[in-house]
GUDO-200906 format. One record per residue: residue number from 0; x, y, z of N, C-alpha, C, O in turn. Coordinates in steps of 0.02 Angstrom, whole numbers. Atoms other than C-alpha are relative to their C-alpha. Layout:
% residues N
[node NUM, [X, Y, Z], [X, Y, Z], [X, Y, Z], [X, Y, Z]],
...
This chain:
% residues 60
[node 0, [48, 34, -42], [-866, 243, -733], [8, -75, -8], [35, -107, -53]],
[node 1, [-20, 75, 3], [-870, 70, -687], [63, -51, 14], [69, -108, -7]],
[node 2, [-69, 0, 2], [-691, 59, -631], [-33, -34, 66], [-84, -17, 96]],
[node 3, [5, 46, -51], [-675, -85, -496], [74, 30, 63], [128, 10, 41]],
[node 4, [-52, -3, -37], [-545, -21, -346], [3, -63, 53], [-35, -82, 97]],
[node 5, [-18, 56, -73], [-475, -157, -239], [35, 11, 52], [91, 34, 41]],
[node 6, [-45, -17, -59], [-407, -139, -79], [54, -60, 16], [39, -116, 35]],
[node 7, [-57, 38, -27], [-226, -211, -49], [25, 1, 62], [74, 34, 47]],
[node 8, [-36, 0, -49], [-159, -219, 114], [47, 35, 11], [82, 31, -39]],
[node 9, [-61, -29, -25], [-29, -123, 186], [55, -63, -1], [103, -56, -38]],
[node 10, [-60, 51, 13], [83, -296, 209], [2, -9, -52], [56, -7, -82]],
[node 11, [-30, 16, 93], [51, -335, 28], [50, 46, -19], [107, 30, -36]],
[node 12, [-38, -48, 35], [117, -183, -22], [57, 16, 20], [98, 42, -18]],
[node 13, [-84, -12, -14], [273, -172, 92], [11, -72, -16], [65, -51, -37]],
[node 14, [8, 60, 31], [278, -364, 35], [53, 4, -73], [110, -11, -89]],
[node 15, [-45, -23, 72], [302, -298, -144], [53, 40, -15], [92, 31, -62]],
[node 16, [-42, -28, 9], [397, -158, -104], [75, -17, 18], [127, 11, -1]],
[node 17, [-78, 52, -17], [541, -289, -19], [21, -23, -85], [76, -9, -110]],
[node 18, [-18, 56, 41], [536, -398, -175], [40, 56, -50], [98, 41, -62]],
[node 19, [-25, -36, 29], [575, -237, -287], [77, 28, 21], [122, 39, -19]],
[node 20, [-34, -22, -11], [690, -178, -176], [66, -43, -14], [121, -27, -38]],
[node 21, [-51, 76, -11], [777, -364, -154], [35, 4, -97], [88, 11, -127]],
[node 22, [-28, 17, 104], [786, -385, -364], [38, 70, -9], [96, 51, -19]],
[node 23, [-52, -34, 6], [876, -210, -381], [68, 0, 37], [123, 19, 17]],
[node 24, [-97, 21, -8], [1023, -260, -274], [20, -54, -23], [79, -64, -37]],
[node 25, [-11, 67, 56], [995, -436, -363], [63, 31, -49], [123, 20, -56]],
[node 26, [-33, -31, 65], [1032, -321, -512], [81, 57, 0], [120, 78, -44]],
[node 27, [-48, -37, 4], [1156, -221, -446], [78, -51, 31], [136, -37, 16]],
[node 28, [-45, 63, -9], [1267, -367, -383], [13, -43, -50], [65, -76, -57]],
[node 29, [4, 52, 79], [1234, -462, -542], [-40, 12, -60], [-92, -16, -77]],
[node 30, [30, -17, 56], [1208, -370, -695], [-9, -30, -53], [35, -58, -86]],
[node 31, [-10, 49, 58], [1135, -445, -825], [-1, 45, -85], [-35, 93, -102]],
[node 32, [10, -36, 80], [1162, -393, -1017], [-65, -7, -38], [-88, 21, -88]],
[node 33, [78, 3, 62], [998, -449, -1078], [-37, 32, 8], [-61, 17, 63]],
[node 34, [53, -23, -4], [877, -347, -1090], [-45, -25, -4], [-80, 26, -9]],
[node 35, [47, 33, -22], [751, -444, -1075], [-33, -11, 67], [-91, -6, 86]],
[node 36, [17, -1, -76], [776, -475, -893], [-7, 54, 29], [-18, 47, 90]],
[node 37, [-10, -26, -39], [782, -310, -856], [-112, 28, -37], [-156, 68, -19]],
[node 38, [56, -22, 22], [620, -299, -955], [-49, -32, 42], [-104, -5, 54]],
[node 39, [49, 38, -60], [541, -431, -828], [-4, 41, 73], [-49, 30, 114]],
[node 40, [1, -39, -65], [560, -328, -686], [-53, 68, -4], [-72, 107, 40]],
[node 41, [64, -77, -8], [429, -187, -763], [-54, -53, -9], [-110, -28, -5]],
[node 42, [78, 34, 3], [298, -324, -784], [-28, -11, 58], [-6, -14, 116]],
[node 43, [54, -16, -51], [158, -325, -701], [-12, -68, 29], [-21, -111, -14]],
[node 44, [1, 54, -36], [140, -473, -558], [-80, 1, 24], [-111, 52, 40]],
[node 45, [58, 19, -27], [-28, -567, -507], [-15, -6, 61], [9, -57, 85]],
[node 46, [2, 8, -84], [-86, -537, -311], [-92, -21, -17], [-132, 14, -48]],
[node 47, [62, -8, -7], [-255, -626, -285], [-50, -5, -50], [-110, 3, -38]],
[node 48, [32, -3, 56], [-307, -643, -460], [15, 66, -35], [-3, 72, -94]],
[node 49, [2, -81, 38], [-269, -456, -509], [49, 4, -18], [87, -36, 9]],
[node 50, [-51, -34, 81], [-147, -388, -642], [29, 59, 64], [-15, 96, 85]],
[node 51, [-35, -60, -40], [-27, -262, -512], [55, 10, -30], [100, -30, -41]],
[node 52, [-59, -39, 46], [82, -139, -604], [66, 9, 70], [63, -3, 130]],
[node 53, [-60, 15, -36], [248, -128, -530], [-13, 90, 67], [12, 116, 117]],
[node 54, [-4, -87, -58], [202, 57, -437], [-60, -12, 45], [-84, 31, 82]],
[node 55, [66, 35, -34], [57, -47, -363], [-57, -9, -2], [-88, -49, 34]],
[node 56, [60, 5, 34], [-94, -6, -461], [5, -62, -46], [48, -93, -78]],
[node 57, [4, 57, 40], [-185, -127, -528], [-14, -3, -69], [-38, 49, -93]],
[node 58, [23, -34, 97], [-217, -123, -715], [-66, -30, -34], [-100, -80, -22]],
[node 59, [84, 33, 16], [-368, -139, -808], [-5, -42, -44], [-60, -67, -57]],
């Protein structure tokens, strides 16, 4: 209880789902060895003030 749902947009979300799509052929055109970078790509990005996990939920 007490759980806040926000409503995203349909453009946000095909929005985000470009940018994901865009950075895996990034990655597949230009692999990088570090893990690190590939560790930036599961973090979670700010829309609006909110914390959005990479599958599009937002996190608490």
């Amino acid at each position: 209880m007490g759980e806040v749902i926000q409503f995203i947009p349909k453009a946000e979300r095909e929005r985000l789902r470009l940018i994901r799509e865009a950075r895996a052929n990034y990655e597949s055109v230009f692999p990088s060895g570090d893990s690190a970078n590939r560790q930036l790509d599961n973090a979670p990005i700010v829309i609006n003030g909110t914390w959005i996990h990479q599958g599009g939920e937002p996190l608490s």
